[in-house]
C-alpha positions in Angstrom: 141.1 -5.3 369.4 139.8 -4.4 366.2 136.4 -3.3 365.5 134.4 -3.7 361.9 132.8 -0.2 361.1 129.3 0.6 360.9 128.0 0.7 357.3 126.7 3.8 357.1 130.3 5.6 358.5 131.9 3.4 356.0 129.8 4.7 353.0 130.1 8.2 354.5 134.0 7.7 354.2 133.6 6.1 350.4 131.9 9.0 349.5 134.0 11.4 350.8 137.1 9.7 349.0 134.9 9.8 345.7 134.3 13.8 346.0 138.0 14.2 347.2 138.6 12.4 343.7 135.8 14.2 341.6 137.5 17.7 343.0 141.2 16.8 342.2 140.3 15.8 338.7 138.6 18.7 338.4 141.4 21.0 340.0 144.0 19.0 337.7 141.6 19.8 334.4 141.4 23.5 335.6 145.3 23.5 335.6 145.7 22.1 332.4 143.4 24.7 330.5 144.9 27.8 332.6 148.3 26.7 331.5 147.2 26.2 327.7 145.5 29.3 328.0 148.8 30.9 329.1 150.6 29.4 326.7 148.3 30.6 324.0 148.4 33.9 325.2 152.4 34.1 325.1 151.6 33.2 321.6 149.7 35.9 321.3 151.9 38.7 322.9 154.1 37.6 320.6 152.3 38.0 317.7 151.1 41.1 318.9 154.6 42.3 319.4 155.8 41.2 315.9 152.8 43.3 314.1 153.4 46.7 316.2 156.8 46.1 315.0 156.5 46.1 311.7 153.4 49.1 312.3 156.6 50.8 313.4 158.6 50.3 311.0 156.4 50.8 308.6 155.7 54.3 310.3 159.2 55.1 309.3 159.5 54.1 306.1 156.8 56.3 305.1 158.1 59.3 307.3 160.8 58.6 305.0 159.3 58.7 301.9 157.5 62.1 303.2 160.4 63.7 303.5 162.2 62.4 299.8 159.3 63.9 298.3 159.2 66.7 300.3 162.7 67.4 299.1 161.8 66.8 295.6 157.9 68.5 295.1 157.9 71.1 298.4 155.0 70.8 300.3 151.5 70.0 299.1 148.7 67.7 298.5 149.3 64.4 297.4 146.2 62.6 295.9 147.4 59.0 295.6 143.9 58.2 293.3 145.1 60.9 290.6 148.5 60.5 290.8 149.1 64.3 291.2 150.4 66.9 293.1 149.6 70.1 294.0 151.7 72.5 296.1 150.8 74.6 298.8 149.8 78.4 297.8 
């Protein structure tokens, strides 16, 4: 035999189904940024990664360069603004 609810259970069970709603779209939006925000920070690390690479490489190029002159002045001061060198004493 069926019965017919009571109003006031069957608004308590309508409202419950709209905050079980409210909360999953919320939970789903919550997803959706974390995973953009991941994705932007991969982007990031790989940026990153790209620029210490070159810092690197860039690190060796002048050790390089340090040492061709080296060869060619001796040590010294170099001041890059005068365009001079002057040797160690």
């Amino acid at each position: 035999m069926t019965k017919k609810l009571d109003t006031e259970h069957l608004d308590e069970i309508q409202q419950l189904r709209e905050e079980f709603a409210k909360n999953t779209n919320i939970l789903g939006n919550i997803v959706l940024e974390q995973y953009a925000t991941e994705s932007r920070l991969k982007t990031i690390d790989l940026e990153k990664q790209r620029y210490l690479d070159q810092f690197e490489n860039l690190q060796k190029q002048e050790s390089a360069l340090l040492e061709k002159m080296r060869e060619r002045y001796g040590e010294g001061q170099i001041d890059i603004a005068e365009g001079t060198f002057t040797p160690t004493a």
